[in-house]
C-alpha positions, 0 to 999 in steps of 0.5 A: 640432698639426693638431686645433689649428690646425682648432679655432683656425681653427673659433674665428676664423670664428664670431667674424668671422661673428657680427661680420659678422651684428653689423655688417649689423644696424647697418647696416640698422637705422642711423638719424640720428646725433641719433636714439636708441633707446627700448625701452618694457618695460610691466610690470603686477602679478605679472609673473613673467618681469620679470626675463627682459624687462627683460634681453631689452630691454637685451641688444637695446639693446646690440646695436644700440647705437653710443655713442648715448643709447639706453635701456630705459624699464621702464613702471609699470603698477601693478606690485606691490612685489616686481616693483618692486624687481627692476626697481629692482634691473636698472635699477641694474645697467644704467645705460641703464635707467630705470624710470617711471611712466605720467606720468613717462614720458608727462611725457617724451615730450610 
């Protein structure tokens, strides 16, 4: 019963911590209210590690993200067709991501 309470007590720490390290980051990296965040990923041709970046960008917006409009922009640049569909196909998965091409995107921020 003993080993129980200690691995129990062990599992409620790490949780507080991580929430602790998760608040602290948001807290130091908040901004204004009507601001959100724009994760810009380029991809270019035969881009192995695509899968891995588009991830890593949605996993950092997640984490720092409140219920704002924040998103993952995954940037065109001449990639090839493989590459497309596996970002097409993350980009479905997370509904934040978007994929653009280099006009659609400069159409958008001007």
């Amino acid at each position: 019963m003993e080993i129980f309470s200690v691995v129990l007590l062990v599992v409620f720490a790490v949780i507080g911590i991580i929430s602790l390290v998760s608040d602290l980051t948001y807290f130091l990296f908040r901004s204004k209210k009507d601001s959100s965040i724009m994760f810009v990923t380029p991809i270019g041709k035969n881009c192995e590690d695509a899968e891995l970046l588009l991830r890593s960008a949605a996993a950092k917006v997640k984490w720092v993200s409140r219920g704002r409009n924040d998103c993952v922009i995954c940037l065109d640049c001449d990639m090839d067709d493989e590459t497309k569909k596996i970002c097409e196909n993350i980009c479905r998965e997370y509904g934040f991501a978007k994929l653009l091409s280099k006009k659609e995107f400069y159409d958008m921020i001007s």
